[in-house]
Every structure is written in C-alpha cells, then in structure tokens.
N, C-alpha and C positions, 0 to 999 in steps of 0.2 A: 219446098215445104208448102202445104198444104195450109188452109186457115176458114173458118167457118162464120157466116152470118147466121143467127137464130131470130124469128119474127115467133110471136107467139103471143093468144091470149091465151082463156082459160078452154076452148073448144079447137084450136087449131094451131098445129109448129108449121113452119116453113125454115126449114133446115138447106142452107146452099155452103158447097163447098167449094171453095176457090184453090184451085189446080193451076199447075203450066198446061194443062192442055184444056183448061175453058173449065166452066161451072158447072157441078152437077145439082139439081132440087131434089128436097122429097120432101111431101107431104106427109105430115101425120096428122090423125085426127083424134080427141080421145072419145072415149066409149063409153063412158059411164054412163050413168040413169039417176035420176029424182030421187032414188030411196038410199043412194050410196055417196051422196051428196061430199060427205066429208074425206073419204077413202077419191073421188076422182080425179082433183090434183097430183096426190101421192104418186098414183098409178100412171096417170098421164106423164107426170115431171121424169119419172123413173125411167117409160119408153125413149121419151125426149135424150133426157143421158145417156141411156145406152145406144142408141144412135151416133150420139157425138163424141164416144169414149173417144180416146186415143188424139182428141182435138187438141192443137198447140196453141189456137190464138181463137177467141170465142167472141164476136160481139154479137150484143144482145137486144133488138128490137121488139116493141111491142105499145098498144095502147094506154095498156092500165096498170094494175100491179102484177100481174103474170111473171112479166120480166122477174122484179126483185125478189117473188115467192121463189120463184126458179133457181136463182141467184145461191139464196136462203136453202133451200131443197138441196144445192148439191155440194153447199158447205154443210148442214147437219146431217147428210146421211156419207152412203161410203163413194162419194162422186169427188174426191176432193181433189183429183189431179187436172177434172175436169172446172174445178171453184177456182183453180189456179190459173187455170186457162182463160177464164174471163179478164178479158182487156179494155171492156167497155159498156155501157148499158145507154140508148135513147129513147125518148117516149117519142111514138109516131101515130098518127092517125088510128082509126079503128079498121078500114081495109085498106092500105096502101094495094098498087099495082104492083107487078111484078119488077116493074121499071123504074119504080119509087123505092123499091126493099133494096135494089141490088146498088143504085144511086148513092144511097145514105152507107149502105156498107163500103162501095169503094173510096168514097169519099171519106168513111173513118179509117179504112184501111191504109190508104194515102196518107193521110194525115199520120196514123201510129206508125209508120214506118220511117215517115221522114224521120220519125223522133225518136227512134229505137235502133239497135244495132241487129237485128235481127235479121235485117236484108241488106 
C-alpha cells in the first residue's frame, strides 16, 4: 500500500509518494495572476486533489494556512474520499529541505502505524 506526504503553501505542492519500491516527488506549482486573486486557491487545491486522487493515507504539511484551506477545499467540494484520506496535518517552516519534508513525514508515518492496524 502506497501512502502520500503533501507540503504546500498558497504558490507551491510537493506531493511524495511512498512506495515498496522508494519515493516518488512532484512538484506543482499554481499559476494564477493578481486579477484572479480569489479563483487561484480553488484552481490550484483542485490540481493538488486530482493528483492525489485514489490516496489512502494523506499527511499534510505546510507553513501557514494552505494546509487547512486544503483540508477545508476537499471536504466542501467533490474530494471527499480524498478528506477521508487525511490522517494528519503539521505546521512547518516556510522552505523546509527536501530532507526536512520527508523526515517529518516518516517520522508521522512511523508514528500512525505503530498505532493503526493498517500495516
């Protein structure tokens, strides 16, 4: 079984998936402009989702409120298998390293499994 870290503010996801055969990244970035101010979360959160459809265990990193908009975004729209999927949420720096994102993921991953029948 497969299970996914999300890092994210309101300009950048770092989506890693954790595999039996190692981690894969992707970067998304969103694209919006100054005059679409209110529509670029929407748009962004939604790429984000459809990304991580089909995710079974979701935690969620980030500096500020991204996370919980995100959260919020895919409980009130039609993401709700993926709202389910959420197992955790941490507030973390504004740029963690790559080695700091994946640290705090297997470190909660660890931790939720000890405590879970899942594995």
């Amino acid at each position: 079984m497969s299970f996914n870290a999300l890092w994210l503010d309101h300009q950048n996801a770092y989506i890693y998936t954790f595999t039996v055969d190692g981690i894969e990244e992707k970067k998304l970035k969103s694209h919006g402009n100054e005059h679409d101010k209110n529509n670029i979360p929407d748009k962004f959160f939604h790429e984000i989702a459809n990304e991580l459809n089909g995710s079974k265990e979701l935690f969620i990193m980030g500096p500020g409120v991204a996370k919980d908009q995100f959260k919020h975004h895919c409980e009130n729209h039609k993401h709700n298998n993926l709202a389910k999927a959420i197992v955790g949420l941490k507030t973390m720096e504004s740029h963690p390293s790559k080695a700091e994102m994946l640290s705090k993921a297997n470190e909660f991953f660890s931790n939720y499994h000890m405590w879970t029948k899942n594995y």
